[in-house]
N, C-alpha and C positions, 0 to 999 in steps of 0.2 A: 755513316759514310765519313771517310773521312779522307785529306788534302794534304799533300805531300809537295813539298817545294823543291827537288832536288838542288845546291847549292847556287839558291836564288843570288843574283848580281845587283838590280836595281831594288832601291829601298823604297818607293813609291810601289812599286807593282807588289813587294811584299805589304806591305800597309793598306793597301789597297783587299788585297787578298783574305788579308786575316776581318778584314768588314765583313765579308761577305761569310768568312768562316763564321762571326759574332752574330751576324743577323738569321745564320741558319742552324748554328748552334753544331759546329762539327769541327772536331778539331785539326789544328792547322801543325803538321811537321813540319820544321826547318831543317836539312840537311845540311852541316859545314862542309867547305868552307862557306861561309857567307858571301858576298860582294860588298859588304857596309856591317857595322858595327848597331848592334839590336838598342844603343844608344841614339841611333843616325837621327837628326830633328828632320828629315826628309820622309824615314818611317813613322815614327811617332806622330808626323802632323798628316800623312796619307791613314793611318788607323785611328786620328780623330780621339775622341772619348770613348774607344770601344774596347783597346785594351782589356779591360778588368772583365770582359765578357768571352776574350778570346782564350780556348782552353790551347797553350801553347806548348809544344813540345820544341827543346834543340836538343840533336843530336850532333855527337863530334865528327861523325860521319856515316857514310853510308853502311858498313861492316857493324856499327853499333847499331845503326835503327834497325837492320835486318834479324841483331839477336833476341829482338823484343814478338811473339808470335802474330804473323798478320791478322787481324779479323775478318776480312776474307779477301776475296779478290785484290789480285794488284794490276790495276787497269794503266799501262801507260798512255802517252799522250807523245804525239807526235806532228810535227810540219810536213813531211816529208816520206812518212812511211805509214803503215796500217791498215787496216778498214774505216771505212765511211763512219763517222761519229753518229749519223742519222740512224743505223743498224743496231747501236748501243741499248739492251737491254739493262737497265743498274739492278741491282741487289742493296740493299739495306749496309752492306756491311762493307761496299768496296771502296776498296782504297786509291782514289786518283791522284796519280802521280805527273809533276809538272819539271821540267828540267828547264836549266838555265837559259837565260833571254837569250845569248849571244851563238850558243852551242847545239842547244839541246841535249838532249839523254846520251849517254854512252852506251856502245853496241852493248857493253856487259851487263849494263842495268834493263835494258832491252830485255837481252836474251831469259833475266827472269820475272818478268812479267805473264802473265795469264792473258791479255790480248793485250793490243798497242790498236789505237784510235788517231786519225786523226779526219781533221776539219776542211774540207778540197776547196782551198781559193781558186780566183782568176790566173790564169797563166802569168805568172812575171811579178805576181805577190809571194816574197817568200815563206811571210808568218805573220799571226795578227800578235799582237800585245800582248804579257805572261797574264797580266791581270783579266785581259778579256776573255782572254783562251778559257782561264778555269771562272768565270762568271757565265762563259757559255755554256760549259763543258757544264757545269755544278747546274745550272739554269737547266738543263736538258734531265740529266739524271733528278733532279728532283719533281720536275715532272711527271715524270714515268714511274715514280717508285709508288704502288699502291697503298700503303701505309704511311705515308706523309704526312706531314704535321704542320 
């Protein structure tokens, strides 16, 4: 499995992000633009001493990560659009993908994804946290996968 940032904004919620990628051992995409500089002491101090555990990719953009072959599925994530996250069968090899805190995903990156998931809040919440999103989303799917480690 592996976690896809598309041009993540806050440096906490990445730092954050790449723990959870270190403690599960899956690597973590960054898609530029960035929102913060992979120097940020905002990142660095939300990723702790995990760093050196996190298998890290940056891409200069989204047209460059796309020419590398997917390992399998590309499962987007979404606020606002998709099926029930609870319905989510994972696969070993799928790629969950997170878009920006402020925006979300663009219809184009949408449109090539293999299904788009999201999370059904209360009426009047717009989105939970990028970092909790993929802690739930990764927490769920790792559950479920029969071969887990």
């Amino acid at each position: 499995m592996e976690i896809i940032l598309y041009t993540p904004e806050i440096p906490p919620n990445t730092g954050n992000v790449a723990r959870l990628c270190a403690g599960f051992g899956l690597t973590l995409h960054l898609i530029k633009p960035l929102g913060f500089s992979l120097d940020d002491r905002y990142l660095k101090r939300a990723g702790l001493d995990y760093w050196p555990f996190v298998d890290l990719k940056v891409w200069p953009n989204w047209d460059a990560f796309l020419q590398r072959p997917l390992p399998g599925r590309l499962i987007a994530t979404s606020a606002r659009q998709g099926r029930n996250f609870s319905t989510y069968l994972p696969e070993q090899t799928d790629c969950l993908l997170f878009g920006p805190e402020s925006c979300g995903l663009p219809q184009e990156v949408f449109s090539l994804a293999d299904d788009i998931l999201n999370i059904p809040l209360k009426p009047g919440v717009r989105s939970l946290n990028l970092a909790t999103t993929v802690g739930f989303m990764m927490g769920l799917a790792y559950s479920r996968l029969p071969d887990r480690q």
